[in-house]
ZALOFI-358284 format. One record per residue: x, y, z of N, C-alpha, C, O in turn; residue in three letters. Coordinates in steps of 0.001 Angstrom, whole numbers, padded with zeros to 6 digits, always signed. Atoms other than C-alpha are relative to their C-alpha. Layout:
REM ZALOFI-358284
XYZXYZXYZXYZala/...
REM end
This chain:
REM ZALOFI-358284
-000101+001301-000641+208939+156709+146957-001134-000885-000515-002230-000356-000700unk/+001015+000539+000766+206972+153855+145404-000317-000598+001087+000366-001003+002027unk/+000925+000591-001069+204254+152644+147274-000657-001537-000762-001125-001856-001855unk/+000496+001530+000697+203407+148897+147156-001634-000382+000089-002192-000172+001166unk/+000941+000374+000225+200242+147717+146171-000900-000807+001274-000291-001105+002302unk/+000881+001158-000690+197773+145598+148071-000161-001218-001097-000421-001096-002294unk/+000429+001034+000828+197373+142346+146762-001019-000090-000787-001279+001112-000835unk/+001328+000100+000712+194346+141733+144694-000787-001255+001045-000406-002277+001615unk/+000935+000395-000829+191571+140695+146453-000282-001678-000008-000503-002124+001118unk/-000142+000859-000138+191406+137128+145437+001630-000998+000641+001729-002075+001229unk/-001110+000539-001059+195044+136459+146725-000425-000490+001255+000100-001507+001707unk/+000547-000421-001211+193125+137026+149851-000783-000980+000540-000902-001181+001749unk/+000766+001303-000618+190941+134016+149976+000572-001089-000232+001026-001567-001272unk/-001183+001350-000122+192621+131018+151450-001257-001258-000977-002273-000819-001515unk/+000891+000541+000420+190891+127541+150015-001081-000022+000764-002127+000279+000189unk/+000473-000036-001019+189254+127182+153377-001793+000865+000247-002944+000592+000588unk/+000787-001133+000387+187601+130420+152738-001004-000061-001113-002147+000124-000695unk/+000341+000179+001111+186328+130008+149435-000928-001323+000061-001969-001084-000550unk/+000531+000821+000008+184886+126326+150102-000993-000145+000781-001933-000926+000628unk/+001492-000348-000843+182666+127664+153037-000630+001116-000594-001700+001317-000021unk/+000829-000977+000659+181442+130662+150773-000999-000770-000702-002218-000602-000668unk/+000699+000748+001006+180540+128104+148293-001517-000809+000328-002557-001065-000279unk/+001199+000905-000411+178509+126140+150602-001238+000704+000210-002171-000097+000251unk/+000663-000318+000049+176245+128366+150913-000889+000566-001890-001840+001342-001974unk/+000479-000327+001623+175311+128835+146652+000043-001493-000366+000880-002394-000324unk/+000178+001083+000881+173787+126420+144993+000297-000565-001514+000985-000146-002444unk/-001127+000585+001739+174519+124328+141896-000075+001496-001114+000843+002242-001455unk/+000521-001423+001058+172624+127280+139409+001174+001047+000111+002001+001322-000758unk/-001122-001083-000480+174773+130048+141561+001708-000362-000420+002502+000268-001118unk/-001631+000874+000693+178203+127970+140944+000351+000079-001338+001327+000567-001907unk/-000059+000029+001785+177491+127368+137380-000012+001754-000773+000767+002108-001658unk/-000008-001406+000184+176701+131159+136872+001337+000572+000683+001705+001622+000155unk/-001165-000826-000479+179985+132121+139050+001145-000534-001184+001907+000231-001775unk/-001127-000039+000878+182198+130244+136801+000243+000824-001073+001299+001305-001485unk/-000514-000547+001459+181371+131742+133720+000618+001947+000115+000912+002756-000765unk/-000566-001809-000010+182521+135589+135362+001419+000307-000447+001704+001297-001121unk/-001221-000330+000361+186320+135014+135107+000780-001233-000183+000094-002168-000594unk/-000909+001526+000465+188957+132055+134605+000165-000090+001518-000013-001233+001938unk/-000347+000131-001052+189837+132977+138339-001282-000837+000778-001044-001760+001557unk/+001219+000550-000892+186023+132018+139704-000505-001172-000729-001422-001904-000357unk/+000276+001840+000971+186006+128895+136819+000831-000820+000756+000714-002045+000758unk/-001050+001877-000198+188861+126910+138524-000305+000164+001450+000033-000801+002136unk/+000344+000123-001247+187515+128189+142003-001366-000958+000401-001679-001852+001187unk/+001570+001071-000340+184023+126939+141701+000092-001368-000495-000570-002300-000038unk/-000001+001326+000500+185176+124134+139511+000456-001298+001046+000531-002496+000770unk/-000898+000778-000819+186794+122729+142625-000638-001497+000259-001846-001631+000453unk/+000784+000931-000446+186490+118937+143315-000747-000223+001479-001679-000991+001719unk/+000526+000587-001191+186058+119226+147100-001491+001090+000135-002099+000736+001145unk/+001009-000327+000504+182927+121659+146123-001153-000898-000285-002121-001198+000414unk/+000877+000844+000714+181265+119544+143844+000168-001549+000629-000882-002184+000526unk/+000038+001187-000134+182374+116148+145169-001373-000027+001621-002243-000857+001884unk/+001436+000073-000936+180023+117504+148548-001177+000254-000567-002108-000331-000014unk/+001459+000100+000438+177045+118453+146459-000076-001349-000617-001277-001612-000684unk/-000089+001013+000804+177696+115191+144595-001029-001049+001159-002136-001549+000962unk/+000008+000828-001258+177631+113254+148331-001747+000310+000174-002628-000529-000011unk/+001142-000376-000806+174534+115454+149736-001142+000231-000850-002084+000848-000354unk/+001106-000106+001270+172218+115451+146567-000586-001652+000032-001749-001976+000277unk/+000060+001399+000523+172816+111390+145732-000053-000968+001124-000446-002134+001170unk/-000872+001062-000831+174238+110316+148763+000063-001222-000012-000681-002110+000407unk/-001250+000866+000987+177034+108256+146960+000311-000497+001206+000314+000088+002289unk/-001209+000817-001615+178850+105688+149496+001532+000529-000523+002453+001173-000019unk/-001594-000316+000820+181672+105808+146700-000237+000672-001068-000416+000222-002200unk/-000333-000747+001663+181760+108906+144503+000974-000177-000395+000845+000300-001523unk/-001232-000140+000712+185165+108437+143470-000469-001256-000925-000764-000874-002058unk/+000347+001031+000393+184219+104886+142331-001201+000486-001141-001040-000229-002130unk/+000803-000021+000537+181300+106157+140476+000185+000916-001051-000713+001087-001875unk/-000709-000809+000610+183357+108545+138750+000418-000102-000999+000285+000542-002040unk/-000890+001133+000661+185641+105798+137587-001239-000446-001004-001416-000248-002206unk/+001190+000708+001290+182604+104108+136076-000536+000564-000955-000650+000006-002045unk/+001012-001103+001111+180648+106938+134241+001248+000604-000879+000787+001360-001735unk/-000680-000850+000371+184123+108296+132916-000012+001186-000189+000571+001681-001154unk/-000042-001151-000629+183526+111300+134185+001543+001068+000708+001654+000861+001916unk/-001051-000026-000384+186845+113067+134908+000019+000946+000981+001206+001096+001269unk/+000611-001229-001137+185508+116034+137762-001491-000438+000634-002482-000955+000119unk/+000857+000101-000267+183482+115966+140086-001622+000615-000398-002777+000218-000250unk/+001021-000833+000534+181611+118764+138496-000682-000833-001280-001889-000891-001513unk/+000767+000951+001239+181196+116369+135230-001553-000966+000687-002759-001147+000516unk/+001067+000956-000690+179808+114058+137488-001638+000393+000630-002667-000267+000486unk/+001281-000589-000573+177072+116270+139377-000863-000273-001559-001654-001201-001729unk/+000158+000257+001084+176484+116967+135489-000819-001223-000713-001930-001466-001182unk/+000876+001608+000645+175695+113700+134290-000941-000879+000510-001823-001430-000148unk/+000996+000422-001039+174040+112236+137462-001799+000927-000064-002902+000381-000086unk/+000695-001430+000062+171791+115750+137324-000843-000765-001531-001971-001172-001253unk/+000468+000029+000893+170873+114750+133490-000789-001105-000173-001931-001101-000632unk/+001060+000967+000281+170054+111127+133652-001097-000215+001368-001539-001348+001557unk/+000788-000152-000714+167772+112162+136635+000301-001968+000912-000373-002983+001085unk/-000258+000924-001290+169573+109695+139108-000684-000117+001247-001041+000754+002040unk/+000829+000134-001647+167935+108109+142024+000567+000137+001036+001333-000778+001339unk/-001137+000127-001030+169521+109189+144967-000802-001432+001560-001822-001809+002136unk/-000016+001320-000589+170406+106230+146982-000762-000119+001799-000784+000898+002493unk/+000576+000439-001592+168722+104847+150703-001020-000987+000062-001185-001814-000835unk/+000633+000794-000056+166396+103123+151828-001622-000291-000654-002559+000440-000332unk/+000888+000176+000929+163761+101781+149530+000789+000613-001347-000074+000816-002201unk/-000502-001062+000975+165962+103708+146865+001354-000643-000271+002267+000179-000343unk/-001298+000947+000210+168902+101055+146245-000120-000225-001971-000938-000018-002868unk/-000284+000435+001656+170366+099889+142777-000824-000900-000580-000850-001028-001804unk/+000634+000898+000375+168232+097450+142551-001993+000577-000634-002986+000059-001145unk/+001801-000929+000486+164692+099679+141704+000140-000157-001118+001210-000524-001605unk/+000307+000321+000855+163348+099472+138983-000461+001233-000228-001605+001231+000226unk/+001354-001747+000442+161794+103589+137833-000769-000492-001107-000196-000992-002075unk/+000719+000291+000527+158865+102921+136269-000436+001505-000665-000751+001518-001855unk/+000779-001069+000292+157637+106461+135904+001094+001286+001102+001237+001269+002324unk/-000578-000922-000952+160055+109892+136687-000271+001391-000819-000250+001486-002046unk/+000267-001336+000790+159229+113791+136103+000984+001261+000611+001513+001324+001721unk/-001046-001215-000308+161293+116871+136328-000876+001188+000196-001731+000880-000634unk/+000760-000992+000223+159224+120238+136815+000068+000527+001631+000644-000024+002569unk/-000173-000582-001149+158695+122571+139590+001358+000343+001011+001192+000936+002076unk/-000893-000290-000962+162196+122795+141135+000074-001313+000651+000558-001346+001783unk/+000304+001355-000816+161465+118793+141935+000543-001423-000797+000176-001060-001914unk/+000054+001383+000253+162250+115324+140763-000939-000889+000380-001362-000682+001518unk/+001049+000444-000489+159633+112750+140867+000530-001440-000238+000895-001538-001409unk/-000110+001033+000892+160456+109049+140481-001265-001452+000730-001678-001542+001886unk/+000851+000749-000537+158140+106240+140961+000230-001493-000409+000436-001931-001541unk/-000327+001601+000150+158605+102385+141730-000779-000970+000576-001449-000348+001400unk/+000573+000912-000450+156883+099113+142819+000526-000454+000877+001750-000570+000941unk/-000892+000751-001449+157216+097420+146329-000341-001333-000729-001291-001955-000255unk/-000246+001342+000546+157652+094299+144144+000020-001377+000798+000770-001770+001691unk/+000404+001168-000714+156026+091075+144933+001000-000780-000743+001707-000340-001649unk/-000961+000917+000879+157978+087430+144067-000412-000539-001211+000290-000955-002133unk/+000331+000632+001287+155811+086317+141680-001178+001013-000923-002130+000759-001661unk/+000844-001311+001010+154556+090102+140334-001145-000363+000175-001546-000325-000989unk/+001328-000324-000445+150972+089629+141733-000005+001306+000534+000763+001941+001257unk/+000168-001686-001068+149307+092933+142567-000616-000728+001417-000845-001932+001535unk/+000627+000359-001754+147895+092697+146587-001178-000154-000356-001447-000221-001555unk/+001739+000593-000358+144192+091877+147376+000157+000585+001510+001274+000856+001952unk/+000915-000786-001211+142300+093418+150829-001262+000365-000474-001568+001091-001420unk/+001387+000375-000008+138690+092545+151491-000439-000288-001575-001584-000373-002019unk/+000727+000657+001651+138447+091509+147745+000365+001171-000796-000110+001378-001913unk/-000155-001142+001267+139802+094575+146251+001487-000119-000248+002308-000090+000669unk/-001693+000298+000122+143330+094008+144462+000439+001534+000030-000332+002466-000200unk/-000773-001450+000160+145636+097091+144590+001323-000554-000014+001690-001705+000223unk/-001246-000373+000168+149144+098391+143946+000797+000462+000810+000613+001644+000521unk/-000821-000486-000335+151749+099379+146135+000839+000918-000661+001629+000256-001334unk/-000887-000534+000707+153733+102316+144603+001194+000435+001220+000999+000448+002435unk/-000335-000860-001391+156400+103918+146568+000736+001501-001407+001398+001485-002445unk/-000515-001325+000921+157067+107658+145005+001343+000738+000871+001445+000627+002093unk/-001061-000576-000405+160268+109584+145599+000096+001602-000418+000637+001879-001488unk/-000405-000718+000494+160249+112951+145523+001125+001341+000546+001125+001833+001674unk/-000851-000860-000747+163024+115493+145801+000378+001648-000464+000575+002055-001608unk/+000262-001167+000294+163167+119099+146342+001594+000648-000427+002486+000829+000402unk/-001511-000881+000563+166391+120928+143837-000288+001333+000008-000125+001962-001038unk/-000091-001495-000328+165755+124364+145257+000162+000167+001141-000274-000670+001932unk/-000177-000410-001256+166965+126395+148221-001615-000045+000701-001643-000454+001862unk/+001029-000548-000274+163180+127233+148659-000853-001166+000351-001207-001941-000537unk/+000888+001137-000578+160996+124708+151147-000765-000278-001074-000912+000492-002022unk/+000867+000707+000990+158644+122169+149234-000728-000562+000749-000352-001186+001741unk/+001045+000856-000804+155401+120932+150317-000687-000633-000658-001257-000218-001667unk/+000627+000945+000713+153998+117864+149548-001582-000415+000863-001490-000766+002040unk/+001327+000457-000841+150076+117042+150774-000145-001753-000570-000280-002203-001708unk/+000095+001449+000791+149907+113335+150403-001950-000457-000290-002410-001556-000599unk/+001084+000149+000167+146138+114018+150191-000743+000398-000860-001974+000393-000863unk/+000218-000606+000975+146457+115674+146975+000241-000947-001361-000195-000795-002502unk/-000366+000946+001115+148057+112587+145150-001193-000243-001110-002411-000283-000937unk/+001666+000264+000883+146189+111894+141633+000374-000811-001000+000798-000145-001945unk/-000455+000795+001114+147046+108930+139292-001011-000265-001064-002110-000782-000868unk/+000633+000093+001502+145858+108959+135628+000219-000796-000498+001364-001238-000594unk/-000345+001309+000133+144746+106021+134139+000383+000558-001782+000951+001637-001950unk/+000027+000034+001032+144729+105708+130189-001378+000103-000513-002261-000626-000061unk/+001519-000357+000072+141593+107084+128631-000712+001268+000855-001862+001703+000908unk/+000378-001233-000776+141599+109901+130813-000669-000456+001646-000820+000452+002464unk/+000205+000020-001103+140467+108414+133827+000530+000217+001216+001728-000065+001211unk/-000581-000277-001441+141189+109289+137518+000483-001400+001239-000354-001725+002081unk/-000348+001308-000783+142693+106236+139521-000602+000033+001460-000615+001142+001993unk/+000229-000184-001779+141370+105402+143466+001244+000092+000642+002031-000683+000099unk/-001119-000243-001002+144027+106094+145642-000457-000457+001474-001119+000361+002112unk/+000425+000584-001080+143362+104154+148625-000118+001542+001273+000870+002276+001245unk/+000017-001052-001202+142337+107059+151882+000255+001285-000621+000755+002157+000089unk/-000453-001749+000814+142767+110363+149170-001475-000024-001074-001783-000789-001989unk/+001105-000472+000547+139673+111693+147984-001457+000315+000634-001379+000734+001788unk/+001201+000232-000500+135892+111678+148675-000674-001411+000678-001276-002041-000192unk/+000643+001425-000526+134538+108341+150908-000980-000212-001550-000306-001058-002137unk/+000301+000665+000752+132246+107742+147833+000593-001082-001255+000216-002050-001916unk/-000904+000572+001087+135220+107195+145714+000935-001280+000282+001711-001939-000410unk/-000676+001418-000858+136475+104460+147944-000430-001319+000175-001364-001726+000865unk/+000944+001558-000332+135895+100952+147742-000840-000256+001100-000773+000301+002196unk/+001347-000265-001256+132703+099857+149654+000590-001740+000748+000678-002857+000239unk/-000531+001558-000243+134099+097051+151934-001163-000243+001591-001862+000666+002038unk/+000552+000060-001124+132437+095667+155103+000386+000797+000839+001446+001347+000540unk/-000579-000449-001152+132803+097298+158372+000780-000555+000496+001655+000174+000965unk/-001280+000462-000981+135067+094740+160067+001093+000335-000882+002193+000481-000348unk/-001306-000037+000657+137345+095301+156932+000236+001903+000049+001403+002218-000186unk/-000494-001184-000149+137422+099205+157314+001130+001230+000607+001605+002343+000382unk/-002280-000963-000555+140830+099793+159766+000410-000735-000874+001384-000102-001280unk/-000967+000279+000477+142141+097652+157685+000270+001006-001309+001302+001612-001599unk/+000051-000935+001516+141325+099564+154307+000668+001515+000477+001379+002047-000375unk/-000054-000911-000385+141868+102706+156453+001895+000223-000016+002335+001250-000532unk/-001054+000226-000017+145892+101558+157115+000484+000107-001326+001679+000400-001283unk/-000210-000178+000792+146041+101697+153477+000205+001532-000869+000440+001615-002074unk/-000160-001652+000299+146301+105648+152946+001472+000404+000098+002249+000153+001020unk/-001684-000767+000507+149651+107388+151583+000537+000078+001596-000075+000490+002582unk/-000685-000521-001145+152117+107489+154231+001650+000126-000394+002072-000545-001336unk/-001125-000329-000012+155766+108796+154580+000843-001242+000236+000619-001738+001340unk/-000481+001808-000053+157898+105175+154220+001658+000856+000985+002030+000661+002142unk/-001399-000623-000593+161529+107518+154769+000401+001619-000640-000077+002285-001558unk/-000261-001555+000081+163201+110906+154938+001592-000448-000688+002067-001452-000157unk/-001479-000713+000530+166672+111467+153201+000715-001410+000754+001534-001558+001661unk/-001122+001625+000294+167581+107316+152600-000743-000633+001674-000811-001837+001921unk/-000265+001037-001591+166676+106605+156721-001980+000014+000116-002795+000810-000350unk/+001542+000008+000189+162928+105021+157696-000162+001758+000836+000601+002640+001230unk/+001211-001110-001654+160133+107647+160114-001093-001025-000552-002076-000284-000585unk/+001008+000761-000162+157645+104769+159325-000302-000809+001123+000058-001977+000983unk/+001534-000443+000078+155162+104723+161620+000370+001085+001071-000508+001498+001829unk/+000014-000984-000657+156807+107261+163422-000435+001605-000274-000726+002486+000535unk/+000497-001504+001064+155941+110390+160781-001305-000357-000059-001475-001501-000481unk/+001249+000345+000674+152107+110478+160421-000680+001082-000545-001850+001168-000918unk/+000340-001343+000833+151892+113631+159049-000431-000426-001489+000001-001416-002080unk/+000370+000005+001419+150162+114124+155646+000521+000693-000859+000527+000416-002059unk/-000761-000585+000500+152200+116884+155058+001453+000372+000573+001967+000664+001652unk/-001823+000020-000409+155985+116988+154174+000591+001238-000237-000038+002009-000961unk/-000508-001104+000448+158082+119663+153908+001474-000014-000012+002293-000080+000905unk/-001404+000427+000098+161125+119331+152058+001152+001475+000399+000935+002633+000756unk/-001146-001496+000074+164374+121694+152164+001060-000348-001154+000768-001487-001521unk/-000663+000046+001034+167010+121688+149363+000777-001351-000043+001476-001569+000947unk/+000070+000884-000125+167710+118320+148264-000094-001174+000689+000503-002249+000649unk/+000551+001318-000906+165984+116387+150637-000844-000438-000804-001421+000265-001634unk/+000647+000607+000311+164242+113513+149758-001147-001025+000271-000532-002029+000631unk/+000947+000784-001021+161120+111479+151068-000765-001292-001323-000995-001232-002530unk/+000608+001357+001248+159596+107912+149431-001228-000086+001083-001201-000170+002311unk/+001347+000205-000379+156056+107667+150065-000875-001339-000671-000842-001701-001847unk/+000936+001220+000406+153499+104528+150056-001155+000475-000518-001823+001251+000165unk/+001435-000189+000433+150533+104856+147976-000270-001132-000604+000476-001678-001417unk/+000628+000996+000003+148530+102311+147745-001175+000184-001263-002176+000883-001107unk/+001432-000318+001183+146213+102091+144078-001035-001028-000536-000787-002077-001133unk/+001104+001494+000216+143113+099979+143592-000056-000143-001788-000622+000567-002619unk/+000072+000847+001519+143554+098160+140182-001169-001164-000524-000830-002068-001287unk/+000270+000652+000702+141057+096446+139333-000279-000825-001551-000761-000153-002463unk/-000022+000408+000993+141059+094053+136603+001145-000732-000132+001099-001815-000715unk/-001753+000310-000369+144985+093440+137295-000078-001251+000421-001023-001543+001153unk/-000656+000545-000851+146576+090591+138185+001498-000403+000483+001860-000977+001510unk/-001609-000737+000354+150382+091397+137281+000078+001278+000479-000888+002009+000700unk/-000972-001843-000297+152361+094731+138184-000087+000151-001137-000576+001269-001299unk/-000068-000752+000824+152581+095032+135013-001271-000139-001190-001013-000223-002391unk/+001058+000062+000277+148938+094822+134062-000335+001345+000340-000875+001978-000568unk/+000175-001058-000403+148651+097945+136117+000847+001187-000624+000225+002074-001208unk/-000869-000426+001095+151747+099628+134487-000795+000247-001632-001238+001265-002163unk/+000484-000481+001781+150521+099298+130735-001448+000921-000032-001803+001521-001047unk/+001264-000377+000413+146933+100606+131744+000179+001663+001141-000782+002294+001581unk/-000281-001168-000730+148541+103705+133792+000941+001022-000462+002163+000889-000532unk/-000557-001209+000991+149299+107047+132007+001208+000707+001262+002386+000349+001254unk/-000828-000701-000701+150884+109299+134809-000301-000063+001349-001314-000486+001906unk/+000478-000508-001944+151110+110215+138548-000031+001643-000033+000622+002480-000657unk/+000137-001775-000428+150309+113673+139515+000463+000424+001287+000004-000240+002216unk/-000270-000354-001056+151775+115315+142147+000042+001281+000471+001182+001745+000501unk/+000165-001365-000319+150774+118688+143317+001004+000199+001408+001094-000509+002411unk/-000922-000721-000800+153443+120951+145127-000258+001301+000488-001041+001924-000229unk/+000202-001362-000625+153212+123950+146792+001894+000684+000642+002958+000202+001030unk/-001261-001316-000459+155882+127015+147690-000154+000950+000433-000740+001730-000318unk/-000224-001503-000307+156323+130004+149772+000187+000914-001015+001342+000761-001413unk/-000559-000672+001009+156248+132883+146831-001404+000227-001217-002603-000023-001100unk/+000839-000058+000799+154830+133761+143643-000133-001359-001131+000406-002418-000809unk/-000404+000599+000851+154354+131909+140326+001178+000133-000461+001854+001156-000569unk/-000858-000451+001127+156807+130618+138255-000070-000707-001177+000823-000609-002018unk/+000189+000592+001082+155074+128249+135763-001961+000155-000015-002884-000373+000605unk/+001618+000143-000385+151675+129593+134727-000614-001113-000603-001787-001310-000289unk/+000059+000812+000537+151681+126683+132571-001107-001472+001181-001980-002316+000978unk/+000398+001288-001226+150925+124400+136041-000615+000611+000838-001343-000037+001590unk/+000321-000724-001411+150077+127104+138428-001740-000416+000308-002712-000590-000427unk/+001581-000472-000321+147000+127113+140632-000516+000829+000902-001636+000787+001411unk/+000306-000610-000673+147509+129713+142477-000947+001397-000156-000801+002444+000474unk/+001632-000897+000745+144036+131736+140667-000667-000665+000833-001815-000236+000950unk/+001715+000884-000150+141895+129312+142280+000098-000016+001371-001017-000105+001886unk/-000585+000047-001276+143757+129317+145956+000420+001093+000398+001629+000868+000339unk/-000651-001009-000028+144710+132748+146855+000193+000024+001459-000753+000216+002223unk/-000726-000170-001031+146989+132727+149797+001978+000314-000364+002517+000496-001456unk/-001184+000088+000840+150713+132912+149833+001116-001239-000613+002336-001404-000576unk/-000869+001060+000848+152125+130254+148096+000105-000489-001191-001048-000628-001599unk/+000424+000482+001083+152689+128877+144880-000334-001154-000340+000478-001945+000140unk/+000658+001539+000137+150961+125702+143851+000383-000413-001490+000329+000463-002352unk/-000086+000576+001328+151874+123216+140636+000048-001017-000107+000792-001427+000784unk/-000091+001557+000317+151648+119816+139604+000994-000096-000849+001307+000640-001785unk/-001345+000928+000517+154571+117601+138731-000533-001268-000930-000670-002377-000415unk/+000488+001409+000689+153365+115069+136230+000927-000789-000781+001798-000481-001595unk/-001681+001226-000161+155501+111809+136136-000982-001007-000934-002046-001520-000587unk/+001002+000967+000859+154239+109711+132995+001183-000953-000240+002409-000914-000353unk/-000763+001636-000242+154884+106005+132976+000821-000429-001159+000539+000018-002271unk/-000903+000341+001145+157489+104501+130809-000791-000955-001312-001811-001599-001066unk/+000934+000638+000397+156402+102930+127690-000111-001550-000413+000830-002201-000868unk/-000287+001544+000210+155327+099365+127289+000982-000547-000622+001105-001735-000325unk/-000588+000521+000417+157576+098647+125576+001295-000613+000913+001895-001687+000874unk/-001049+000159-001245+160038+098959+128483-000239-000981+000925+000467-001808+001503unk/+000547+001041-001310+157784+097299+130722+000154-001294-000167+000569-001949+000789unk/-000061+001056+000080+157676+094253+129132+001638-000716-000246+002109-001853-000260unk/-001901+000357-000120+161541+094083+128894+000367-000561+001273+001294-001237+001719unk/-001013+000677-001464+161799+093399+132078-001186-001455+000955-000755-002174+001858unk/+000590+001039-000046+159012+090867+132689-000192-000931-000914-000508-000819-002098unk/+000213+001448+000814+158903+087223+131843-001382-000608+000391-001728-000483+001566unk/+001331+001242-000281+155610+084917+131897+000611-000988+000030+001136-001471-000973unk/+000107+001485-000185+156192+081786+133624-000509-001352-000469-000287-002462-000952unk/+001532+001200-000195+153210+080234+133897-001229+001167-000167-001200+002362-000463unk/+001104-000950+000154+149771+081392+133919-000560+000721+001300-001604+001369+001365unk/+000282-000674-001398+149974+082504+137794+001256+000528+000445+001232+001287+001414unk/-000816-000837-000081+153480+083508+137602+000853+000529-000517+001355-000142-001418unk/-000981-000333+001235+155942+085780+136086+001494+000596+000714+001686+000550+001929unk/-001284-000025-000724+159477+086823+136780+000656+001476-000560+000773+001883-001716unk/-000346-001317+000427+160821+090191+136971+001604+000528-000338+002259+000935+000622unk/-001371-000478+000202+164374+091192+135177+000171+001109+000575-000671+002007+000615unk/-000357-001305-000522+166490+093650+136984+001224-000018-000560+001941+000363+000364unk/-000959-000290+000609+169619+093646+134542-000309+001271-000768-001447+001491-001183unk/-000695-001397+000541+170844+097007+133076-001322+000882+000527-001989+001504-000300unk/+001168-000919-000351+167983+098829+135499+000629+001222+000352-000069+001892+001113unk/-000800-001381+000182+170600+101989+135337+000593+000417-000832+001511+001230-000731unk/-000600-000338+001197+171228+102095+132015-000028+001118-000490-000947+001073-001308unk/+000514-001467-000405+171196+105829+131916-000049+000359-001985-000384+001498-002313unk/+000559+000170+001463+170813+105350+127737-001272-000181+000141-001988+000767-000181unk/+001089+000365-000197+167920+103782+128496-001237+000825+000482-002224+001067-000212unk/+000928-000844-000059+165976+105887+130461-000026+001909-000552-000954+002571-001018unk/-000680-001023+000841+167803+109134+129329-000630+000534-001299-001025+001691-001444unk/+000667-000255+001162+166442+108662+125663-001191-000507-000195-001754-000522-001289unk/+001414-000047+000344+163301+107680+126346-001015+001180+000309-002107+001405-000213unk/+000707-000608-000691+162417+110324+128588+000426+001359+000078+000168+002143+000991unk/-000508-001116-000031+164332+113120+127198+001443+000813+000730+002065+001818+000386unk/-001229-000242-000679+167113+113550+129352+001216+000103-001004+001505-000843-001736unk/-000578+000075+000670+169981+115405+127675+001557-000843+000500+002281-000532+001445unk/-001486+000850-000095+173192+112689+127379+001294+000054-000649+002354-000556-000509unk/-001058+000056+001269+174986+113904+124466+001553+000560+000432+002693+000327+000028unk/-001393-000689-000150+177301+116063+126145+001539-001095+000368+002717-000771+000519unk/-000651+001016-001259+178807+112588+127816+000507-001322-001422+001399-002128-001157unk/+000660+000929+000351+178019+110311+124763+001612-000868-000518+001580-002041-000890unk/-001418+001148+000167+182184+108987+124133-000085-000702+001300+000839-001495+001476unk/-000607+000559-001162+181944+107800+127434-000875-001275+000544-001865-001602-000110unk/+000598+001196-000986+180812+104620+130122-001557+000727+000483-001838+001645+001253unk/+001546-001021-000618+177152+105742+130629-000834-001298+001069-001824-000797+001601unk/+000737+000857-000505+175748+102347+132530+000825+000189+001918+001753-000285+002574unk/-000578+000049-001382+176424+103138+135923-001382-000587+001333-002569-000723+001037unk/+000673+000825-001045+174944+101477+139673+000536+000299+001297+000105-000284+002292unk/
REM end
């Protein structure tokens, strides 16, 4: 008497099934499941998969729309290409309209960094000392918490020098202002602007953040420029931002590590986000006059643009619509 088989085990998982397994594996895990069989390539390849990491990475209003534009024909292309030209994911302070001046990849992190842009590109002034507004974005692409100390920030000028960071460092290293001007100078220290697109300003006053897998936080740092009187006076004479991270775990870049010099459990590394080069900068500023200048924001997502300046690979994409917003 012939005895009938059992199905094979993938018969067995409805979509249902399969799309809540998924949610728990990340992009890396996905990309590694496809390549096991043709059966776990068209499972993981799925759009309603990838179109939610797409959503909860970028958060897209309209991925389909953005799809259309990049000619991208999957959502998986899309993660893909977004993923390469180190896209800003969207919210508040973090709209189409930014300008990235300076973005780094390393640690399991994204780094991007932009100007709270005045109208007529003056840097600020307080008690006689001009400074910079930056606001930094950074976001954690690993399952594994990320901690940011905003009291660790370290901007490198050109020439090797160390930048002031308004409230981060030693009081000697801090502008010497009167006493009545000292809350004010004091209000000027890194703070958390928003969490994942929505404000917590002045409700977060923590110094330290702690991300979880692509969450994202934009932070104010405030940098004393002297000499400046343009944004982009400060720009041409500013090499990188530094941003030291920390992790539950061991090393995994001894290249950055500092966990020799700190021995507890975590791993420590700097993210270094070096500024775009003049040449860029001045693309997008005009001189007016001799007190004001005017800042272009046409093709500020030209993902050519920053892509091949900054290494980002594009080629895989390169028949296609690459200016996307």
């Amino acid at each position: 008497m012939d005895v009938a088989l059992p199905p094979p085990a993938a018969d067995l998982m409805t979509d249902d099934l399969v799309h809540y397994v998924a949610g728990f594996l990340s992009p890396p895990d996905l990309m590694a499941a496809i390549q096991v069989s043709s059966w776990w390539s068209t499972v993981c390849s799925s759009d309603v998969i990838w179109r939610r990491l797409c959503v909860s990475r970028w958060l897209l209003p309209r991925p389909e729309r953005l799809k259309r534009s990049t000619g991208t024909t999957s959502f998986l292309e899309l993660y893909q290409f977004l993923d390469h030209a180190r896209y800003l994911p969207r919210g508040k302070f973090t709209t189409k309209h930014q300008i990235v001046w300076a973005r780094g990849r390393d640690e399991g992190a994204d780094v991007w960094m932009t100007v709270a842009h005045s109208s007529n590109c003056q840097v600020l002034s307080t008690a006689g000392t001009p400074y910079i507004q930056l606001r930094v974005v950074v976001q954690n692409l690993r399952p594994q918490p990320l901690m940011v100390d905003l009291q660790e920030l370290e901007v490198r000028m050109k020439g090797g020098n160390e930048g002031t960071i308004f409230g981060v460092g030693p009081i000697a290293n801090q502008p010497r202002v009167e006493a009545a001007d000292a809350a004010r100078i004091k209000q000027l220290a890194p703070v958390v602007l928003a969490v994942n697109g929505v404000d917590v300003y002045p409700s977060l006053t923590s110094q330290l953040i702690e991300l979880k897998m692509f969450d994202f936080a934009v932070l104010e740092v405030n940098v004393v420029c002297n000499g400046c009187e343009f944004e982009p006076d400060f720009l041409e004479s500013c090499s990188a931002l530094w941003l030291p991270i920390r992790r539950m775990g061991r090393c995994t870049s001894l290249s950055t590590c500092r966990c020799g010099l700190i021995p507890d459990s975590y791993h420590r590394g700097i993210i270094r986000v070096p500024v775009v080069d003049e040449s860029v900068i001045w693309r997008h500023y005009d001189l007016v006059s001799n007190r004001f200048m005017v800042l272009n924001t046409r093709s500020i997502e030209d993902v050519d643009q920053f892509s091949n300046l900054l290494g980002s690979p594009v080629s895989h994409f390169s028949k296609r619509k690459r200016s996307i917003s």
